[in-house]
C-alpha positions in Angstrom: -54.3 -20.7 6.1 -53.5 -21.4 9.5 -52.9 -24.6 10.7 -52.1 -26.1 14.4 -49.2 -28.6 14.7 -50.7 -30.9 17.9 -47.1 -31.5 19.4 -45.4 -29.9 22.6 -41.8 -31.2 20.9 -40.3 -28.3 19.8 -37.6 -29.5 17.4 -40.3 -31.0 15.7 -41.6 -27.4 15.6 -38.5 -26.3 14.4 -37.7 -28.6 11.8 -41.1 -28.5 10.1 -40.8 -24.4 10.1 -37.8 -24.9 8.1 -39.1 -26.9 5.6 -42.2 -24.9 5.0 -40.1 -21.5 5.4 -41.7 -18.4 3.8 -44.7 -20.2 2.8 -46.9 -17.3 1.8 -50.1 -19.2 2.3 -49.8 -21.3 5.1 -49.1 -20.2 8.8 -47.8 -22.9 11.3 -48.9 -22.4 14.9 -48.1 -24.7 18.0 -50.0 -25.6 20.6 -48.8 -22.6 22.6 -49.5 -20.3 20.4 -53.2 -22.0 19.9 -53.8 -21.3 24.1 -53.6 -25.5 24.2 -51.7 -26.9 27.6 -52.5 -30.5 27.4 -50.2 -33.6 26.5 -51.7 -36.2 23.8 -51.6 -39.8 24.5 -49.5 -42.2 22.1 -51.4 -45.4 22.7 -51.3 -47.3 19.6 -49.1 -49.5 18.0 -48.9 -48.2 14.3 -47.4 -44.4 13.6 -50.4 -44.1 11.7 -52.6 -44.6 14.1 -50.7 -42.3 16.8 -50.6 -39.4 14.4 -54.2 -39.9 13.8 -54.5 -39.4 17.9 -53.0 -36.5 17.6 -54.3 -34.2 15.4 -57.8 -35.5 15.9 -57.6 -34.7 19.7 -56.6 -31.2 18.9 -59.0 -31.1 15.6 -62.2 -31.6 18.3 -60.8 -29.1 20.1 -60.6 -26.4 17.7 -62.9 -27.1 15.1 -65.2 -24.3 15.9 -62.2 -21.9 16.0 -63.0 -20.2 12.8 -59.7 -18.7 12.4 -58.2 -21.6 12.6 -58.0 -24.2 8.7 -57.4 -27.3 10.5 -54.5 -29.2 12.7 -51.8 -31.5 12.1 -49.6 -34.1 13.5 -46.7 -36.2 13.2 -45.6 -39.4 14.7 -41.7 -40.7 13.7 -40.2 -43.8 14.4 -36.4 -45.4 14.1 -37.5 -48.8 12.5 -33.8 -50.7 12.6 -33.5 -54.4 10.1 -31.9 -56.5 12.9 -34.0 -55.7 15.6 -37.1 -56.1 13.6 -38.3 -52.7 13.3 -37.0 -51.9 16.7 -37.6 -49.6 18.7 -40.5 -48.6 16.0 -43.3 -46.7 17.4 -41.6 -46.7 20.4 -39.1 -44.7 19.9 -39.5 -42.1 22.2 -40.0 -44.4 25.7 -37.7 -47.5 23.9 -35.5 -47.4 27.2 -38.1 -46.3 29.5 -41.6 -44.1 30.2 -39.5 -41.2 30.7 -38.3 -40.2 27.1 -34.6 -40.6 27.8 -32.9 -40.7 24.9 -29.5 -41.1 26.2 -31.1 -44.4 27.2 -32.8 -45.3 24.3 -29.5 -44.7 22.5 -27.4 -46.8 25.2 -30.3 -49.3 25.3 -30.3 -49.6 21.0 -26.5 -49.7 20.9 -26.2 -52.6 23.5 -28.3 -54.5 21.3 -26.7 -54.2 18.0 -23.5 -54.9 19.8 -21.9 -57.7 17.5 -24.3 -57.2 14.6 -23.2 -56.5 11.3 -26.2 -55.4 9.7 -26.4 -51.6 10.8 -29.5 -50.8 8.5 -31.8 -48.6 9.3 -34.6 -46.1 8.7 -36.2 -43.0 10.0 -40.5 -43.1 9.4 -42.7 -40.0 9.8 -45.8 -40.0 8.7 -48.4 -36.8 9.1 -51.7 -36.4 10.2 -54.0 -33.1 8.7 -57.5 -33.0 9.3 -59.3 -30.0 7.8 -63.4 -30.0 7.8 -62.8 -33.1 10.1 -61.4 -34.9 6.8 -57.5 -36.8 7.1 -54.9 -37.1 4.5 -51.7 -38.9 5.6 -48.2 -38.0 4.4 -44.9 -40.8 4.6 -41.8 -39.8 4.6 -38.9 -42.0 4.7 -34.8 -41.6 5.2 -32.9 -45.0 5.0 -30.0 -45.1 6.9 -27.3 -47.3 9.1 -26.5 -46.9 13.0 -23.1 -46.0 14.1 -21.2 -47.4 16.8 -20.7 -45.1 18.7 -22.7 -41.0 18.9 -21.2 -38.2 17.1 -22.6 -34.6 16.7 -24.0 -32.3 19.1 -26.8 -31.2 17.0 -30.5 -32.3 16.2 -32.5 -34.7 18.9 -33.4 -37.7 19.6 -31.4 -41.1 18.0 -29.7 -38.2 15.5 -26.0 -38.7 17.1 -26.1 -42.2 15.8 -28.2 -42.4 12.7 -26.2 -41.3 9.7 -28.2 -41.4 6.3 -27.4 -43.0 2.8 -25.1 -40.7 1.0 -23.5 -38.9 4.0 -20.4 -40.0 6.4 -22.2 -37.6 9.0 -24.5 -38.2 11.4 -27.8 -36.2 11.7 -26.5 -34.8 15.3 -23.4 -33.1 13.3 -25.3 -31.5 10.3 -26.7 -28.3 10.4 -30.6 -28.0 9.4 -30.1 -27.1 6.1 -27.7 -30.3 5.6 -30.4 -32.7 7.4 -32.9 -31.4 5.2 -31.3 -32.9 2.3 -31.9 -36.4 3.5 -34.7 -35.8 6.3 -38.1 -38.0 6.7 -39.9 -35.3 8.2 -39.5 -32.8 5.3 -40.4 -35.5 2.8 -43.4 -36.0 4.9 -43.9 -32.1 5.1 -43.3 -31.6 0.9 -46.5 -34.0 0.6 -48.5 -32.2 3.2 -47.7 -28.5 1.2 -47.9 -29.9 -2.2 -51.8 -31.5 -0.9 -52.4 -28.0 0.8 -51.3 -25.9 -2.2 -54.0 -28.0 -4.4 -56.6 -27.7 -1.5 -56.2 -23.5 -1.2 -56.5 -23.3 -5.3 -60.0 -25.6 -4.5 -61.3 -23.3 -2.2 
């Protein structure tokens, strides 16, 4: 089964090849590897709704590519207590349009500045179409920000997110140690487990 994951981020790429690993069944390819070049809008204001874009933008694009099962996508979002859900589904442009996320990180800490309640959560949730039919997978990794960033590893808000049951910050674990706690490979277990039941229907 090969499946195209409808983002041009590739740590996403990365970390979802780890959780699915040596899948005998399933084959992951990007849009590179599919012959796509085109950047998908994130207009909405629900993760849902932005994964949705996604993979249905690449699923019309493919859908007569019969070597090809179907597409996914995945939309993530910081969602932090004392700022309301903050910076939410916009994560990615939260300082700016430009996906700075030294910016977004300065921008988040100088409003938490003061605050006691450090609380927080990574939310991914997945898009798959196949036979233009979608499924959506949550994943969800609770969590407190740090004061300050730590960790050279990982992307994104990882340098100061460190989850429940670790004194390390995402940035300073290696993959194997983030996928103990991640959002994204909760997310991805759903989408393999629903796959796995979907290739024994076939």
């Amino acid at each position: 089964m090969k499946l195209i994951f409808a983002t041009n981020n590739q740590h996403k790429v990365d970390e979802i090849r780890s959780v699915i690993g040596g899948n005998p069944f399933l084959e992951i390819l990007t849009l590179h590897e599919a012959g796509i070049d085109i950047e998908i809008s994130e207009p909405h204001n629900s993760l849902e709704a932005n994964a949705s874009e996604k993979s249905r933008t690449i699923y019309e694009l493919t859908k007569t590519n019969k070597m090809v099962s179907g597409c996914f996508s995945e939309d993530t979002g910081l969602e932090v207590e004392a700022l309301n859900g903050e910076p939410g589904v916009k994560s990615a442009r939260y300082a700016s349009d430009e996906k700075s996320f030294d910016k977004n990180i300065e921008k988040l800490l100088q409003k938490l500045k003061g605050s006691n309640n450090r609380k927080a959560r990574f939310r991914a949730v997945i898009s798959l179409i196949i036979d233009g039919n979608e499924n959506l997978f949550e994943g969800v990794c609770n969590g407190k920000i740090i004061d300050t960033k730590r960790g050279e590893g990982g992307f994104g808000y990882d340098p100061v997110f460190a989850p429940d049951g670790s004194d390390q910050t995402f940035a300073e674990m290696s993959m194997v140690e983030k996928n103990r706690f991640s959002h994204r490979k909760k997310a991805a277990e759903k989408l393999i487990a629903y796959l796995s039941l979907y290739a024994k229907g076939k």
